[in-house]
C-alpha positions in Angstrom: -55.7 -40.7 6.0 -55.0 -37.9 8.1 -51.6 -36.4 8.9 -51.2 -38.2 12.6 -52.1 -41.7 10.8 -49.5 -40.7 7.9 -47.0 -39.9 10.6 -47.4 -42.8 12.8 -47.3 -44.9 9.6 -44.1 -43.8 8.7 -42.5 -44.0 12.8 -44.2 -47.8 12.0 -42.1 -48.2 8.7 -38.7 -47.4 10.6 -39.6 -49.3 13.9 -40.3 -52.5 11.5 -36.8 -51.7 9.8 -35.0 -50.5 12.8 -32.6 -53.9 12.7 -31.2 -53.0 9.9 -31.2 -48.9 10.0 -29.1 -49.5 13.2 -27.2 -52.5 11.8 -26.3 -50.1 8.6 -25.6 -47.2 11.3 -23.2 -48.8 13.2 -21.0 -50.6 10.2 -20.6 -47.1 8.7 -19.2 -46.4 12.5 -17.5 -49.1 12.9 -15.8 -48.6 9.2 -15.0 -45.0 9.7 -13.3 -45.4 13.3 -11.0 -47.9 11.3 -10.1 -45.2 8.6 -9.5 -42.6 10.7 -7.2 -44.4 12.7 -4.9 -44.0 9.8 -5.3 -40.4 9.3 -2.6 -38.6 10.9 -3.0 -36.2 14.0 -2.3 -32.7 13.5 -0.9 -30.3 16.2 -1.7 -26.6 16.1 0.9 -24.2 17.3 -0.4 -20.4 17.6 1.7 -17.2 18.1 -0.1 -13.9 19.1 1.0 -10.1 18.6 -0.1 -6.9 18.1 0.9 -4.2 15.4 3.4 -1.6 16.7 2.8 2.0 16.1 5.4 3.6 13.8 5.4 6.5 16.5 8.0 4.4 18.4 10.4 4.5 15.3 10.2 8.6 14.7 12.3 10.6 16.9 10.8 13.4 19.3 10.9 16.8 16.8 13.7 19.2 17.9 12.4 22.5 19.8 9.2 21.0 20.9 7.2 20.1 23.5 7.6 16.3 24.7 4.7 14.6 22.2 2.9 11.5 23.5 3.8 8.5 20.9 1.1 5.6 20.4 2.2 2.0 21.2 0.0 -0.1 19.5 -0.6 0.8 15.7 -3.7 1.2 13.8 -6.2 -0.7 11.6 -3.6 0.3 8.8 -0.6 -1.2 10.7 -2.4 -3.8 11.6 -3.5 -4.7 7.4 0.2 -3.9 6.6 1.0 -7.1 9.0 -1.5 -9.1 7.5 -0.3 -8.2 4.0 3.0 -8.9 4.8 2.1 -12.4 6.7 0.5 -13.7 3.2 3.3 -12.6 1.1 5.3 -14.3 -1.2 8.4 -13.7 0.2 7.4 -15.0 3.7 6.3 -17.9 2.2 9.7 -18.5 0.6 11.5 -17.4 3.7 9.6 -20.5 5.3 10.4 -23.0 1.9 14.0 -22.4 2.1 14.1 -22.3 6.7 12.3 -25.0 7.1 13.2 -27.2 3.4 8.9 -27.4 3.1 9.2 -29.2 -0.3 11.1 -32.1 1.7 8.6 -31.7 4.7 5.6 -32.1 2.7 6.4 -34.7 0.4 6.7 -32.6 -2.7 8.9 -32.6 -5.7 10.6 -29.4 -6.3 10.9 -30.8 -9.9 7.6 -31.4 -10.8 5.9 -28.1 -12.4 3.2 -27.7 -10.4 5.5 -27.7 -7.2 4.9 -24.3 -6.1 0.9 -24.5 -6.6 1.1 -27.9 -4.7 3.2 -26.0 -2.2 1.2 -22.9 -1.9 -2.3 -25.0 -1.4 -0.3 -26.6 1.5 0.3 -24.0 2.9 -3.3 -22.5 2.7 -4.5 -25.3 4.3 -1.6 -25.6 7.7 -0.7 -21.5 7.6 -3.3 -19.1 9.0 -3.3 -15.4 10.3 -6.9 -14.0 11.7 -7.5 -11.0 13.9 -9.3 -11.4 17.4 -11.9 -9.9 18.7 -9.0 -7.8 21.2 -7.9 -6.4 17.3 -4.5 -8.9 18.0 -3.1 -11.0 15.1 -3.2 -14.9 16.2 -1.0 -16.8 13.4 -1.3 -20.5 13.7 0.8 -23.6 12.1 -0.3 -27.1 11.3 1.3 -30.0 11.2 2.1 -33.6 12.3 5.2 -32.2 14.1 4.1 -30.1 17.3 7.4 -29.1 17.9 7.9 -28.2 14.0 4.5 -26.2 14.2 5.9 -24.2 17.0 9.2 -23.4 15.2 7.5 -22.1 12.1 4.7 -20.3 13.8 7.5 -18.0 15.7 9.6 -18.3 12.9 6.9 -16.6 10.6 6.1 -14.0 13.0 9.7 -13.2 13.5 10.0 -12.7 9.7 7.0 -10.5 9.4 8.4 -8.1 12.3 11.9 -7.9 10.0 9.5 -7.3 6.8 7.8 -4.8 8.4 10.3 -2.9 9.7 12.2 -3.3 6.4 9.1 -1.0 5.1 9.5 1.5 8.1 13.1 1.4 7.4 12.9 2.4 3.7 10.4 5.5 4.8 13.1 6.7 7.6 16.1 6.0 4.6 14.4 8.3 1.9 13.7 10.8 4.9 16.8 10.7 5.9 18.5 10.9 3.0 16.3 14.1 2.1 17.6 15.4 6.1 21.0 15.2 4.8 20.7 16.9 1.6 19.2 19.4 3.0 22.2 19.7 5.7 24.8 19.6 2.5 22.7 22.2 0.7 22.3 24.5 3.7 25.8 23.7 4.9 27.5 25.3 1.8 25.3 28.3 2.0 25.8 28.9 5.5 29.9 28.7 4.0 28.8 31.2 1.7 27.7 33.6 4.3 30.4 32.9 6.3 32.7 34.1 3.4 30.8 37.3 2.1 30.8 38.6 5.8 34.8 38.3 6.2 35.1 40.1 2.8 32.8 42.8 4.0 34.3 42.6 7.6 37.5 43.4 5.3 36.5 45.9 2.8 34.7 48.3 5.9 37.5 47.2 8.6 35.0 46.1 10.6 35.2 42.8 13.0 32.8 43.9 15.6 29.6 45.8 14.8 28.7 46.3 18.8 32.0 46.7 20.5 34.0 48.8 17.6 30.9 51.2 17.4 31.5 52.3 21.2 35.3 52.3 21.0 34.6 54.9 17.4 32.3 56.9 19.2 34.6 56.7 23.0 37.9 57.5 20.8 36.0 60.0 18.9 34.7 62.2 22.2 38.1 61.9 23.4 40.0 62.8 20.3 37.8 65.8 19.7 38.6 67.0 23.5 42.3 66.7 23.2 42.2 68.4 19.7 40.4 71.6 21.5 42.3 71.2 24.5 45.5 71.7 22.4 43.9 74.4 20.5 43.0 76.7 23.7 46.8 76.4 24.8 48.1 77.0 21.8 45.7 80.2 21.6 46.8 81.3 24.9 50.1 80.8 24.9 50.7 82.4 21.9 48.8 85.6 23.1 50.7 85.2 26.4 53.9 85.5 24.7 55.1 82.1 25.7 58.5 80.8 24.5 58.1 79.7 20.4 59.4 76.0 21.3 56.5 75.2 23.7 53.9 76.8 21.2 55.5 74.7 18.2 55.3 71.5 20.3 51.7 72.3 21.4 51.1 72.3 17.4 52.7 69.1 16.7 50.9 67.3 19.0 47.8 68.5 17.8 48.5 67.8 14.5 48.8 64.4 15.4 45.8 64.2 17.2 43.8 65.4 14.0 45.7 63.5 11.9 44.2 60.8 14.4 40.9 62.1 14.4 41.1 62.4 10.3 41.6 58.8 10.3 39.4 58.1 13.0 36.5 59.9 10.9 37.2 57.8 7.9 37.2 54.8 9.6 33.7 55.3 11.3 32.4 56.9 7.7 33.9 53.1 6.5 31.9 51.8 9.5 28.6 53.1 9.0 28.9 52.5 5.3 29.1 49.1 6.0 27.4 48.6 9.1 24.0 47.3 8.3 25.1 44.8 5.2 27.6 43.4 8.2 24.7 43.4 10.5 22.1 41.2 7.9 24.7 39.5 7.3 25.9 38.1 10.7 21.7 37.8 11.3 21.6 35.8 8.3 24.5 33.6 9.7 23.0 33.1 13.0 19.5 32.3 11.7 20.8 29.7 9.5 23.5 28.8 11.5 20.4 27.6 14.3 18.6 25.7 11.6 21.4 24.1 10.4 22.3 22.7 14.0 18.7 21.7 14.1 18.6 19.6 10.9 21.9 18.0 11.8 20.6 17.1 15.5 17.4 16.0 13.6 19.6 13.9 10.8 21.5 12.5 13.7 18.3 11.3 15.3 17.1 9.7 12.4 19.9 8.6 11.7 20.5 7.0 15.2 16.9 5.2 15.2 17.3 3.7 11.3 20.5 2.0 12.7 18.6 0.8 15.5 16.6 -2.5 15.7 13.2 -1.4 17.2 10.6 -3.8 17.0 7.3 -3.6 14.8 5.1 -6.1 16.5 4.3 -6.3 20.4 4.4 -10.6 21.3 2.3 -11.5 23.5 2.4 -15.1 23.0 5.2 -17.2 21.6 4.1 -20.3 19.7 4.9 -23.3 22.1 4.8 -27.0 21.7 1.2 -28.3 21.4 0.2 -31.0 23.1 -3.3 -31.5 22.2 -4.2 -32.5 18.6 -6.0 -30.2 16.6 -7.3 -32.7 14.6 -9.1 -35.2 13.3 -11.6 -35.4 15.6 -12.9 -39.1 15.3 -15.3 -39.2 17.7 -17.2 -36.4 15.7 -16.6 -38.2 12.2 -17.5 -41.3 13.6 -20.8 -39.6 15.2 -21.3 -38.5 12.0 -21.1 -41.1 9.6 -23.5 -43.3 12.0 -25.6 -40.4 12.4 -25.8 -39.5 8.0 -25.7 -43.1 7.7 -29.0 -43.3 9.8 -30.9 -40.4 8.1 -30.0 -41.9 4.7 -31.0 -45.5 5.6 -34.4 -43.8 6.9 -35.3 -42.1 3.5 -34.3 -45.2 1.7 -36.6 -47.6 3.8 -39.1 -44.5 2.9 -39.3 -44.4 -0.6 -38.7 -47.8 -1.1 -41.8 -48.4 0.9 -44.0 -45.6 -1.0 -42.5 -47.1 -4.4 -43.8 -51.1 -3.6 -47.3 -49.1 -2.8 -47.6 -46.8 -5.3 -46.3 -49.2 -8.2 -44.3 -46.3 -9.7 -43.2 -48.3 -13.3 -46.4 -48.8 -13.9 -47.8 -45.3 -13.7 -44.4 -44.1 -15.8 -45.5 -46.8 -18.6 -49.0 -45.5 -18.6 -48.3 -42.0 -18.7 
């Protein structure tokens, strides 16, 4: 027997037995349709968003030029959200929102309640990543409206968990912002109070404008000192009267008793001049950084108290309409069409077994 006699043998075998191939085909139809009429019908609510860069939480750097920030995060963003979205304490932000032991028809008694829970939740809870690189979180259940509540409730959660994480970076950086502030705060005071000590000891308040006043009063001191000296000179060799000479004399005694002072306080003044003058450049420099650190510690400070967003929504979860399953026409197809297939092999072997006499070749063998 060739193979198109053994095939036409076998289309034969099925033909003869169609009757009841068919007959079997549709009962398993027919019997299926009725069961699946008392499954219930799922509704599928779906919420999409992308991952937010953490650029939009981190102030622009003091002193530089204006930075372009990313909107949309990174594959590492985007894993922190998906992290996040299977966590456990998502999942029991959900249990106690939403009361899911009630929902679902579970003791919260029984031992196994969580494990019952969580493989609910497997099963109606779901977060996958387009081919766009979005996050699309979807929600089972029998309840479209309750699907779309906990779908946008979820995502609502993860954006507060994740910026929770973002929140705890900018707290430890602030906090090391304001330390630093504190710590160059008291030595900025420390400056501050060794330059008035030395502005005391020297006599010095003004390194620029008391160095041209020492060296103006000194010029002119010096000229009236002379000046007196020359009349004294020649009116003493003029024979002037003795009273104007002795007044001449006692006013330039005062003068270098001013200039003797004036001398000691610009020998003071140099003395002290370049420890005044590090000093108030010591002050100045860290007076600047310090004014930058606070501006920078008020920035920070400024966007850890504000709410900015760690997800961009595209699309809230809304009320499904459409069932997302079960799909009876294709278990129904299915059934008749396995039902078919299965009927087909039987009528098969049963045939090659009446022909071939199988029991007795076994016994003989």
């Amino acid at each position: 027997m060739n193979q198109n006699e053994s095939l036409i043998g076998v289309l034969a075998l099925i033909y003869k037995w169609k009757k009841h191939i068919l007959g079997a085909s549709f009962i398993a139809a027919l019997l299926v349709a009725l069961l699946s009429l008392t499954l219930p019908n799922y509704y599928q609510a779906s919420t999409l968003f992308y991952a937010a860069s953490p650029d939009m939480a981190s102030p622009q750097p003091i002193g530089s030029q204006t930075q372009k920030k990313n909107t949309y995060g990174t594959d590492v963003d985007l894993d922190r959200l998906f992290s996040i979205a299977q966590s456990n304490e998502l999942k029991e932000h959900l249990l106690q929102t939403f009361d899911l032991y009630t929902h679902y028809d579970i003791d919260p008694e029984d031992e196994k309640a969580r494990y019952k829970l969580a493989l609910k939740l497997n099963k109606l809870y779901d977060t996958d990543k387009t081919k766009y690189d979005a996050i699309n979180l979807t929600v089972e259940d029998t309840d479209p409206v309750f699907a779309a509540q906990m779908a946008n409730a979820a995502r609502e959660k993860i954006d507060l968990l994740s910026q929770g994480v973002m929140k705890l970076s900018q707290k430890k950086l602030l906090a090391a912002y304001d330390e630093n502030v504190r710590s160059k705060g008291i030595q900025y005071a420390k400056i501050q109070d060794s330059l008035q000590s030395t502005r005391i000891k020297y006599n010095i308040f003004n390194t620029a404008s008391q160095g041209e006043a020492y060296s103006s009063s000194l010029v002119e001191l010096e000229g009236k000192s002379q000046n007196y000296a020359a009349q004294i000179n020649y009116l003493s060799k003029a024979g002037a009267p003795r009273d104007s000479i002795l007044i001449l004399k006692s006013k330039k005694v005062g003068v270098d008793n001013q200039l003797t002072k004036l001398n000691k306080d610009i020998s003071s003044y140099n003395a002290g001049y370049s420890t005044i003058l590090s000093l108030e450049r010591s002050l100045k420099d860290y007076g600047e950084q310090l004014n930058i650190d606070k501006q920078r510690s008020d920035q920070l400070r400024s966007v850890y108290e504000s709410n900015i967003s760690a997800i961009h929504v595209i699309e809230k979860a809304e009320k499904p309409v459409n069932k997302s399953r079960p799909k009876r026409s294709i278990l129904v197809i299915g059934a008749a069409f396995l039902t078919f297939i299965l009927m087909t092999l039987w009528v098969i072997i049963k045939d090659q077994y009446l022909k071939n006499n199988w029991r007795d070749q076994f016994r003989n063998a």
